[in-house]
FIKOLZA-1660 file (N, C-alpha, C; in steps of 0.1 Angstrom, whole numbers, plus 5000, padded with zeros to 4 digits):
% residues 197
   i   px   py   pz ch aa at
   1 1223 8769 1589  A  X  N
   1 1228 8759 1579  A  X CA
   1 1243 8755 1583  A  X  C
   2 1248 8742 1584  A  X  N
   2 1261 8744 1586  A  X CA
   2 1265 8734 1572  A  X  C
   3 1279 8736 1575  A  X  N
   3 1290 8732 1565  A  X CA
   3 1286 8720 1555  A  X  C
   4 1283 8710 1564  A  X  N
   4 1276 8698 1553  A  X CA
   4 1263 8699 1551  A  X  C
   5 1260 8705 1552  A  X  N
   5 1241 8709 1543  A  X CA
   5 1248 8716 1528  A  X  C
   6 1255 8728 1534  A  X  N
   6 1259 8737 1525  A  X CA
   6 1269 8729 1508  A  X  C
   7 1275 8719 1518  A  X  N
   7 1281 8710 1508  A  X CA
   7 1269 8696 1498  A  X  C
   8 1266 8696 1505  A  X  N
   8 1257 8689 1500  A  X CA
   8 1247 8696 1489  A  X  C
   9 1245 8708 1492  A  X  N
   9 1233 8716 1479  A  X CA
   9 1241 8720 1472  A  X  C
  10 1254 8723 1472  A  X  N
  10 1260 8724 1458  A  X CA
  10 1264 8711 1450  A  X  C
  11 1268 8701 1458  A  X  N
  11 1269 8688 1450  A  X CA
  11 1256 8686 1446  A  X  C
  12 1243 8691 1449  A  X  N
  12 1231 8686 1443  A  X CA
  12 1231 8692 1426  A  X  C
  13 1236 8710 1428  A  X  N
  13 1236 8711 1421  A  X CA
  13 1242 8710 1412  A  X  C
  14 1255 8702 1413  A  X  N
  14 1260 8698 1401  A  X CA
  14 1257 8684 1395  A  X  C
  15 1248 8675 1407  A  X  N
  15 1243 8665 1402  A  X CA
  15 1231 8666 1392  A  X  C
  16 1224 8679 1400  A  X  N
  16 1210 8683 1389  A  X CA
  16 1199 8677 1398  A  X  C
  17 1200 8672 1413  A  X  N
  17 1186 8669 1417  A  X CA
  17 1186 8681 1427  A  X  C
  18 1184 8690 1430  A  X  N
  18 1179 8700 1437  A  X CA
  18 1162 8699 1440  A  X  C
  19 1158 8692 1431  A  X  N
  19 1142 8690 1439  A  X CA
  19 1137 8701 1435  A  X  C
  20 1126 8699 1447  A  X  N
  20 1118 8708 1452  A  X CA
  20 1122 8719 1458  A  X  C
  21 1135 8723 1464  A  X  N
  21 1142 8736 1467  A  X CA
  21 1144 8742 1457  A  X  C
  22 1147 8737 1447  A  X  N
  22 1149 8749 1435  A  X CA
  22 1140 8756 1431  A  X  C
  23 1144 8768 1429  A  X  N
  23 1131 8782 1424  A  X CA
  23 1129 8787 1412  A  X  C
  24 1148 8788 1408  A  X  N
  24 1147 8792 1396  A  X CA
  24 1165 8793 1393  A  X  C
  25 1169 8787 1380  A  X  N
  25 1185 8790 1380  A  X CA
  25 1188 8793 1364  A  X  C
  26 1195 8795 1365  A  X  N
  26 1207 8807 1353  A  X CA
  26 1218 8797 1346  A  X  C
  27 1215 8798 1332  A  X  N
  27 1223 8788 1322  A  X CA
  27 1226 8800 1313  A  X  C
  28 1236 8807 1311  A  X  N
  28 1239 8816 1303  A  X CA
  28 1249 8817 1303  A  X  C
  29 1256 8818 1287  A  X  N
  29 1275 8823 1280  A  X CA
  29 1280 8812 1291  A  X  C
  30 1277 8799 1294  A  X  N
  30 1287 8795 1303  A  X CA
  30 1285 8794 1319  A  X  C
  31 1281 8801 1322  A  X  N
  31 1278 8803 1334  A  X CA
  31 1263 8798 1337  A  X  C
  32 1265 8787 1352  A  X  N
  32 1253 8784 1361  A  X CA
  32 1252 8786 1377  A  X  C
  33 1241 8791 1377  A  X  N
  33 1235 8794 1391  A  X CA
  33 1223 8790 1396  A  X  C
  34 1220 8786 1410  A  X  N
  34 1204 8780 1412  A  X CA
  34 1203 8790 1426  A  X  C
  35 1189 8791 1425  A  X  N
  35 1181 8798 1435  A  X CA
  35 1177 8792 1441  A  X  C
  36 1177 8785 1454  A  X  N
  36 1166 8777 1461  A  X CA
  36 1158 8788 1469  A  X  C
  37 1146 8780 1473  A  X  N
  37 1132 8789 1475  A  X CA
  37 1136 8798 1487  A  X  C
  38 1144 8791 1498  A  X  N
  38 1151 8799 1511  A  X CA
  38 1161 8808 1502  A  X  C
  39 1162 8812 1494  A  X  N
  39 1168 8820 1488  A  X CA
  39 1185 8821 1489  A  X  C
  40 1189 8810 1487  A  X  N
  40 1203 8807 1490  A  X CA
  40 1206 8804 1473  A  X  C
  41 1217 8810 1471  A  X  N
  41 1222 8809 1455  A  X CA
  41 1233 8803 1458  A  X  C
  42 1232 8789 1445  A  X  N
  42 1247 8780 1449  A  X CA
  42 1251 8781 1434  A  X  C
  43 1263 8784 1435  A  X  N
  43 1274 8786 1421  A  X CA
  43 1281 8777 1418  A  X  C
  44 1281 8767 1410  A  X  N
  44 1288 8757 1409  A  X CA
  44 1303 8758 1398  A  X  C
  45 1309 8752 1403  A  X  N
  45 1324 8755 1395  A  X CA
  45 1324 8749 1380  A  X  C
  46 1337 8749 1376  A  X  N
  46 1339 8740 1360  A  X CA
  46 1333 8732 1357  A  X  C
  47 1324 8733 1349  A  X  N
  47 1312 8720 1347  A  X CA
  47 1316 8718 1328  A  X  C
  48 1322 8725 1320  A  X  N
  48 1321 8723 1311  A  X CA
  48 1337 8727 1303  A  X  C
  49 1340 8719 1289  A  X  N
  49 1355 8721 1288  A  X CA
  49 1354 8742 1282  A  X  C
  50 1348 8747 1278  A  X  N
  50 1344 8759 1277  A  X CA
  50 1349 8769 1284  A  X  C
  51 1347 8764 1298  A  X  N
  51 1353 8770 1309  A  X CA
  51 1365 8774 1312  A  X  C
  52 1375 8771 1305  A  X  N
  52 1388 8768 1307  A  X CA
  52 1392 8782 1301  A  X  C
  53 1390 8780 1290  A  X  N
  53 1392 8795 1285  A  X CA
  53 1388 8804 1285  A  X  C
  54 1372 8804 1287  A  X  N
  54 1360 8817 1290  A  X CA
  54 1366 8823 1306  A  X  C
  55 1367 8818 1314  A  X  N
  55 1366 8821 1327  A  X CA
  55 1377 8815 1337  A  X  C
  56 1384 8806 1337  A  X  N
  56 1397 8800 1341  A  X CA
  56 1410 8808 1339  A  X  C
  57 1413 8808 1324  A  X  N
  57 1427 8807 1319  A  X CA
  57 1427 8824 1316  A  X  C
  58 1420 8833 1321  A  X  N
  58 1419 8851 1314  A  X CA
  58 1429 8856 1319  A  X  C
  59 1429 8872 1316  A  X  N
  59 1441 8876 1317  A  X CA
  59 1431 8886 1336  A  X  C
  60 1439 8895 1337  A  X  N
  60 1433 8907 1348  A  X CA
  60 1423 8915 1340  A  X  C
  61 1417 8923 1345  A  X  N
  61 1407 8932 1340  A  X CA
  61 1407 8943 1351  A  X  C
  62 1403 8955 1352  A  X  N
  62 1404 8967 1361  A  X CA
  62 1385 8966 1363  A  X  C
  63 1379 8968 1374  A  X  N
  63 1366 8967 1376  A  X CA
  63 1365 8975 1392  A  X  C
  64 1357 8985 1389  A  X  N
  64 1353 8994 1405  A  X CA
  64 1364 9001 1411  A  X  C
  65 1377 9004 1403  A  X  N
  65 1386 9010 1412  A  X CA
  65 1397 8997 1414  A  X  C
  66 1394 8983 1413  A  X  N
  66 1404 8974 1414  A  X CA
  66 1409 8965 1405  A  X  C
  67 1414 8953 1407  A  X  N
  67 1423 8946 1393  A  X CA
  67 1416 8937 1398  A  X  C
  68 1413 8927 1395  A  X  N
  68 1397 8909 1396  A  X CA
  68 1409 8903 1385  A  X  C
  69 1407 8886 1387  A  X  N
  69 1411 8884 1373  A  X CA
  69 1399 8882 1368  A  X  C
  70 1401 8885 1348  A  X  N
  70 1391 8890 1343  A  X CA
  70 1377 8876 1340  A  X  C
  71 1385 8864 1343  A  X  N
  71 1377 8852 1342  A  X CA
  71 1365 8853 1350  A  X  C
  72 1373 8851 1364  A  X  N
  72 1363 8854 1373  A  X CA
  72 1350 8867 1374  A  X  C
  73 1359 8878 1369  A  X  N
  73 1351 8891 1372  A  X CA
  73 1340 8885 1358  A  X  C
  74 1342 8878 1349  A  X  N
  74 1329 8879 1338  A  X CA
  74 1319 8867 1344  A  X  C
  75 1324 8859 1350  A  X  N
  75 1319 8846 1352  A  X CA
  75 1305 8854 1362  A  X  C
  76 1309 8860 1373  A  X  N
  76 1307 8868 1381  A  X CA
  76 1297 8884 1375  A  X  C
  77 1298 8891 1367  A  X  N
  77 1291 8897 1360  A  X CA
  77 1275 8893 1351  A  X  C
  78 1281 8877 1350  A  X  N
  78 1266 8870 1343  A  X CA
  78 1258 8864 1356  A  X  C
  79 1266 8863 1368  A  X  N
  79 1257 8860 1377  A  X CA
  79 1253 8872 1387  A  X  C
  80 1261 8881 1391  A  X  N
  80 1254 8892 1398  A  X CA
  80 1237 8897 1398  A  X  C
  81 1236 8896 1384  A  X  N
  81 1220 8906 1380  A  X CA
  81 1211 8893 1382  A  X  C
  82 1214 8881 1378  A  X  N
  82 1204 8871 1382  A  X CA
  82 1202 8869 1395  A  X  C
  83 1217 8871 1405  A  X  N
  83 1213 8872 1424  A  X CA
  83 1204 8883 1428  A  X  C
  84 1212 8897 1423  A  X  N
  84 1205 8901 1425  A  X CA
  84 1189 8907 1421  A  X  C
  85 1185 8902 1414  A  X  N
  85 1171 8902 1406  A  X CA
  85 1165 8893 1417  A  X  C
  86 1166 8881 1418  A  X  N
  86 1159 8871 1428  A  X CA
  86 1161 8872 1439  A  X  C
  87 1169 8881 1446  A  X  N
  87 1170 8885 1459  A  X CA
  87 1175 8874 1470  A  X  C
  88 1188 8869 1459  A  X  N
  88 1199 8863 1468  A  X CA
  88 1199 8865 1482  A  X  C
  89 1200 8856 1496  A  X  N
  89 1201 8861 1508  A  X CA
  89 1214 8861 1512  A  X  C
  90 1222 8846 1500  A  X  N
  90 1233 8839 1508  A  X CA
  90 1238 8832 1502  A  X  C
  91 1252 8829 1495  A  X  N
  91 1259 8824 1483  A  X CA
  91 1268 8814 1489  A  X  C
  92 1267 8798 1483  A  X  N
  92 1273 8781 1481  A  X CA
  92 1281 8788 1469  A  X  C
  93 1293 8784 1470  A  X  N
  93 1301 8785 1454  A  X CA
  93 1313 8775 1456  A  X  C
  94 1319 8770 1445  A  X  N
  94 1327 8755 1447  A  X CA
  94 1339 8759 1433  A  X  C
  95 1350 8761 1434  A  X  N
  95 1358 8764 1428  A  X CA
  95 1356 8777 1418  A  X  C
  96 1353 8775 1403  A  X  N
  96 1350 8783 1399  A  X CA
  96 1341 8792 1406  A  X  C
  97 1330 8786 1404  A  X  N
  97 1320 8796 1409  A  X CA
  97 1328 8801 1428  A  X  C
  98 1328 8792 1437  A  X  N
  98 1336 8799 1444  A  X CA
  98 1343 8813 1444  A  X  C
  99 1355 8815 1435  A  X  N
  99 1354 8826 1429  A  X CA
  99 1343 8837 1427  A  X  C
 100 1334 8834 1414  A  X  N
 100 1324 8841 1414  A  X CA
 100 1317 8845 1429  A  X  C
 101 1315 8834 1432  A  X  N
 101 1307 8838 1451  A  X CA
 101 1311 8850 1455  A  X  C
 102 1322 8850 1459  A  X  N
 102 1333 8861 1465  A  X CA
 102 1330 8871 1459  A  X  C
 103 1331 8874 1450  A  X  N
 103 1330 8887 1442  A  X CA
 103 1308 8891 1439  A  X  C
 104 1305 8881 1440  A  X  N
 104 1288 8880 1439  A  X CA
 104 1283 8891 1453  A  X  C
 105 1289 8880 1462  A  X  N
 105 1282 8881 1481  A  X CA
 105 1288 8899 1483  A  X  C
 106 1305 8894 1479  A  X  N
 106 1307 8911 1485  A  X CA
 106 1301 8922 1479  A  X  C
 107 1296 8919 1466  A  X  N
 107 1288 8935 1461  A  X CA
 107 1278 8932 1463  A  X  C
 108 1268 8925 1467  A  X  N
 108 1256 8925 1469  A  X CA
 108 1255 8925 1488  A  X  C
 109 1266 8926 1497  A  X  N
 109 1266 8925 1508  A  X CA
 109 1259 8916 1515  A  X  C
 110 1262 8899 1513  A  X  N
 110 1255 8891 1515  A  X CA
 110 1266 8880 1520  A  X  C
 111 1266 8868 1525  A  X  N
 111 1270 8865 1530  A  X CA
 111 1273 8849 1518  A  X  C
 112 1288 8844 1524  A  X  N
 112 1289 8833 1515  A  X CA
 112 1298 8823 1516  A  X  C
 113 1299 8812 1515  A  X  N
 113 1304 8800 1519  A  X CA
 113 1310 8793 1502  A  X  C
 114 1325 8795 1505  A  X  N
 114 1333 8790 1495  A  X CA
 114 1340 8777 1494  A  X  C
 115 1335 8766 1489  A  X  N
 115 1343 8756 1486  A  X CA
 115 1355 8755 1476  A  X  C
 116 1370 8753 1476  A  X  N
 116 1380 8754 1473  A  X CA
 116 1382 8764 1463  A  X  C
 117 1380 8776 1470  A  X  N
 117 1378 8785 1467  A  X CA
 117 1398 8795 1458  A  X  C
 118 1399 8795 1448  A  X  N
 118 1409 8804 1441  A  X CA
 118 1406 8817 1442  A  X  C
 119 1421 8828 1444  A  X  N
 119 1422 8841 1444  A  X CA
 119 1413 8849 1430  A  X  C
 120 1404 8856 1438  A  X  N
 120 1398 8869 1425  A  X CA
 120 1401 8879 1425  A  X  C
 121 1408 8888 1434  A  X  N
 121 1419 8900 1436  A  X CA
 121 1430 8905 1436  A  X  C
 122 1430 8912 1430  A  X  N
 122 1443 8915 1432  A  X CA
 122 1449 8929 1439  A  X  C
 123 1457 8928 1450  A  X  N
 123 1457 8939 1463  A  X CA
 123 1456 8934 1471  A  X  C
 124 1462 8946 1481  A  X  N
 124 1458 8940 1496  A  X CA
 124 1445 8947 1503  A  X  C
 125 1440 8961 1495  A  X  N
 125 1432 8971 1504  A  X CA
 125 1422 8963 1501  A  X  C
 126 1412 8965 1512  A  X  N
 126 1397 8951 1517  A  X CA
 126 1383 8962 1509  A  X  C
 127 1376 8953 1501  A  X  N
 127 1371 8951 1497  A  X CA
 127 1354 8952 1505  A  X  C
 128 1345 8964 1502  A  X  N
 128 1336 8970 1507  A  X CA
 128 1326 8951 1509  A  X  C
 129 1320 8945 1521  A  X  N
 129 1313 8933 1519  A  X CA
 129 1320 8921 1522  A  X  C
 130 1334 8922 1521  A  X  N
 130 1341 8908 1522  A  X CA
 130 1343 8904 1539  A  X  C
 131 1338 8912 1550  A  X  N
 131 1335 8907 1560  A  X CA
 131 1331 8894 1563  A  X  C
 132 1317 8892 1552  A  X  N
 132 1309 8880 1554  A  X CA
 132 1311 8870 1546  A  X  C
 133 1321 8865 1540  A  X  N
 133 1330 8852 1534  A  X CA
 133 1336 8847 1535  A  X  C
 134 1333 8836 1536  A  X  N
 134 1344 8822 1544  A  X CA
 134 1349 8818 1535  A  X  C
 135 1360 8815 1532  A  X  N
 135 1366 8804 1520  A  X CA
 135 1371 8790 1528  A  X  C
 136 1366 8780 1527  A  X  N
 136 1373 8767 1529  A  X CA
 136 1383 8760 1516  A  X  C
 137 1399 8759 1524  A  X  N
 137 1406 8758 1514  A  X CA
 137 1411 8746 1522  A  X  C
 138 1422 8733 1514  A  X  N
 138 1425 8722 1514  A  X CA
 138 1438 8726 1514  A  X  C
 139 1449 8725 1519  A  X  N
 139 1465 8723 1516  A  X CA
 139 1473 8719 1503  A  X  C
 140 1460 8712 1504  A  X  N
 140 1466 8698 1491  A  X CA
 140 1459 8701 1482  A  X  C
 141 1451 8713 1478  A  X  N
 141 1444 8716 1468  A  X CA
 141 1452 8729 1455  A  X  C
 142 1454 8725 1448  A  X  N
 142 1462 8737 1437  A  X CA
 142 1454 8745 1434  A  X  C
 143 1441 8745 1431  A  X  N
 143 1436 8756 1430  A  X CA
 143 1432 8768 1439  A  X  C
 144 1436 8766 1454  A  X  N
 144 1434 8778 1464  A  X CA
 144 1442 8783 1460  A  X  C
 145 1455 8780 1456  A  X  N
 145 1467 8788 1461  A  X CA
 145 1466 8795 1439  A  X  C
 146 1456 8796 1430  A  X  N
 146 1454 8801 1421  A  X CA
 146 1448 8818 1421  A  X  C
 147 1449 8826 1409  A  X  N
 147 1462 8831 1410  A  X CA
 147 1471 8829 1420  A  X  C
 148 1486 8829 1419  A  X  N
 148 1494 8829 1427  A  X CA
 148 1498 8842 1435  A  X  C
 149 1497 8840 1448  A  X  N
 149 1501 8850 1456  A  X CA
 149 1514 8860 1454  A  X  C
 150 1526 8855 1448  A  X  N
 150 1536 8867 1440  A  X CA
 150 1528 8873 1430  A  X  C
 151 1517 8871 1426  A  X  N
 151 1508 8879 1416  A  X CA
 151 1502 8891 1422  A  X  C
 152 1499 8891 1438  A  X  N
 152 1494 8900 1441  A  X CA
 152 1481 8896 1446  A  X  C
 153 1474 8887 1441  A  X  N
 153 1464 8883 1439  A  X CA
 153 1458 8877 1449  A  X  C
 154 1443 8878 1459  A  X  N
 154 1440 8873 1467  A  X CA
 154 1429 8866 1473  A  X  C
 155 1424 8854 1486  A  X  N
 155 1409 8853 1484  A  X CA
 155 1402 8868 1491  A  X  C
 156 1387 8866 1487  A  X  N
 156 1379 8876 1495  A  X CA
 156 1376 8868 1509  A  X  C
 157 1378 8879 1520  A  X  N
 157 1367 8874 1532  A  X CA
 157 1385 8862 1540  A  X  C
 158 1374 8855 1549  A  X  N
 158 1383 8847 1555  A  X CA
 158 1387 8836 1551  A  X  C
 159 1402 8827 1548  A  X  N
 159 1397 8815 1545  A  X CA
 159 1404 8807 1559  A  X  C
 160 1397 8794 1556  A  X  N
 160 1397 8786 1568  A  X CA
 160 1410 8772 1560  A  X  C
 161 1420 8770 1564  A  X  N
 161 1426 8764 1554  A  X CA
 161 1427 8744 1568  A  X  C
 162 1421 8737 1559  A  X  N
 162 1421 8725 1560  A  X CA
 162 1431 8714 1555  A  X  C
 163 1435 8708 1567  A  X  N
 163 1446 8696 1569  A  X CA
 163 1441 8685 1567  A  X  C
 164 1438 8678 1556  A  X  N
 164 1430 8666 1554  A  X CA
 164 1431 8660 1563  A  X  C
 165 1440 8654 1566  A  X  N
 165 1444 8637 1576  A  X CA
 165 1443 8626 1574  A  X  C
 166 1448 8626 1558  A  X  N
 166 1451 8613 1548  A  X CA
 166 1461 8621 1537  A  X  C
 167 1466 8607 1537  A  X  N
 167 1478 8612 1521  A  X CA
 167 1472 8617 1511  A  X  C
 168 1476 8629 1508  A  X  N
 168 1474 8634 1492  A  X CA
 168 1466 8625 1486  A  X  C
 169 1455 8626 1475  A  X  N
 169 1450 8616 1467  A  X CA
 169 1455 8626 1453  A  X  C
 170 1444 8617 1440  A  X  N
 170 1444 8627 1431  A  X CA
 170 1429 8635 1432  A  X  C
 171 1421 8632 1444  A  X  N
 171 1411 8640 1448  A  X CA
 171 1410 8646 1454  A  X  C
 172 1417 8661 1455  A  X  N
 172 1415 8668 1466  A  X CA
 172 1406 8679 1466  A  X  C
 173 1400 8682 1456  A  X  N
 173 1394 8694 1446  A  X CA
 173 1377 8693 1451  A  X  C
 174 1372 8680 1449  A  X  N
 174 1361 8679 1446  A  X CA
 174 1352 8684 1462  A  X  C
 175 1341 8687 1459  A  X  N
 175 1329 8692 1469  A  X CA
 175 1330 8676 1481  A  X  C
 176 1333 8666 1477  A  X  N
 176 1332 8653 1489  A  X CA
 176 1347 8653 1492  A  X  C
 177 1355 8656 1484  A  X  N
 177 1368 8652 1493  A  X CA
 177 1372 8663 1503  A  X  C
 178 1358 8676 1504  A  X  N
 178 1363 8685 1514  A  X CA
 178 1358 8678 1524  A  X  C
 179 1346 8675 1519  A  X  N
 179 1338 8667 1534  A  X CA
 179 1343 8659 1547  A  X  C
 180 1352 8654 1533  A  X  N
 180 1362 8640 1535  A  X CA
 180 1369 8645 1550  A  X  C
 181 1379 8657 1541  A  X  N
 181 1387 8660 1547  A  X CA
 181 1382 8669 1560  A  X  C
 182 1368 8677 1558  A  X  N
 182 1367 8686 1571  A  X CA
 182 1362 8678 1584  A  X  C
 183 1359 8657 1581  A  X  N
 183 1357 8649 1589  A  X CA
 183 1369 8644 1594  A  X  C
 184 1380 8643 1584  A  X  N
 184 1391 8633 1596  A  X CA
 184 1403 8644 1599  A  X  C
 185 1405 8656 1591  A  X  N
 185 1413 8665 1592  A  X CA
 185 1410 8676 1609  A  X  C
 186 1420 8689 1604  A  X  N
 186 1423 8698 1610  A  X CA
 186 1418 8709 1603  A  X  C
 187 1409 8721 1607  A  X  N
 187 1408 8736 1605  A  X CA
 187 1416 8744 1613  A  X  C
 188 1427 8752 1605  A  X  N
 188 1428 8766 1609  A  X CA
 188 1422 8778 1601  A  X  C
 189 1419 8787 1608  A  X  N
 189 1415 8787 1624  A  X CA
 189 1402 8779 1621  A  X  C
 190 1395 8780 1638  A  X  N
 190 1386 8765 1641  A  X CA
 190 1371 8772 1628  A  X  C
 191 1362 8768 1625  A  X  N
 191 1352 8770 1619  A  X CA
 191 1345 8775 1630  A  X  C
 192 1333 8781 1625  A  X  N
 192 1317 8786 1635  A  X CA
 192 1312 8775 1633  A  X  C
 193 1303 8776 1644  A  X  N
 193 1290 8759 1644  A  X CA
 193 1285 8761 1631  A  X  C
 194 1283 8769 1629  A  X  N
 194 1272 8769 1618  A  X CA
 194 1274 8787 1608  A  X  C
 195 1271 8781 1594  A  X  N
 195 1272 8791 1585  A  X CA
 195 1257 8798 1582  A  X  C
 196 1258 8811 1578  A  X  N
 196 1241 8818 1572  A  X CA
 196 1236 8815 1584  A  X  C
 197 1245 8819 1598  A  X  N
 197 1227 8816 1610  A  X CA
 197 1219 8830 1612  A  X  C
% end
């Protein structure tokens, strides 16, 4: 699968036509997740004003030995048991959920593809699984650079940080303005052909 397939099935799922790939997905306390039949779980970010304060705006929480911020680590707790119950192969996640991904893929040791993806750690010591996570982050995006890094706080896995190659908009956030950007822009460092091969 590469980068714009991957982009595309999470925009489906926040458009809601996933079709016939969908298997089975997760609406609970706030949190949503979809299963498609190839067993790829896509996490979609802030979909509702709810979110802001359930899972966005939290304080840290201590979880496994480390400090998560606690938004993420719950957002992430309501989806873990549904991945892993349906036997996730391979985690899409897009801001919020992004986050969640990160912390999903590495405990379930699976692999995962982050669209504008914000810090869920805090430390520097690496994290058992975060091998296999890419984060794609934008320059011009304020939410990568969330929690802030004098916080301590960090992404999981690798991120790939993207040079648009157009002025600033007030769109830099959304699942198409990466597209945007990963067509006329610059990646450091370069991406793999292809993601989940």
């Amino acid at each position: 699968m590469d980068i714009a397939e991957a982009a595309d099935l999470i925009q489906r799922a926040y458009d809601g036509t996933l079709g016939a790939r969908l298997a089975t997905g997760l609406d609970l306390n706030g949190a949503q997740a979809f299963l498609l039949r190839d067993r790829t779980l896509l996490i979609p970010g802030t979909n509702e004003i709810s979110d802001w304060g359930d899972f966005n705006l939290a304080v840290t929480a201590g979880d496994s030995g480390r400090e998560w911020h606690a938004g993420f680590m719950r957002h992430a707790r309501i989806v873990y048991p549904f991945a892993k119950g349906a036997g996730a192969e391979r985690v899409i996640g897009h801001s919020l959920g992004a986050a969640s991904a990160q912390i999903v893929a590495s405990s379930l040791g699976i692999p995962a593809l982050c669209f504008a993806s914000p810090r869920p750690l805090r430390g520097r010591r690496r994290f058992r699984g975060e091998a296999r996570i890419l984060n794609l982050c934008r320059f011009d995006d304020a939410v990568c650079y969330l929690p802030f890094a004098f916080l301590n706080f960090r992404h999981l896995g690798r991120v790939h940080w993207i040079l648009p190659g157009e002025p600033q908009s007030s769109g830099s956030h959304r699942v198409g303005d990466y597209l945007r950007a990963l067509e006329r822009g610059r990646v450091r460092p370069a991406l793999p052909p292809a993601v989940f091969a």
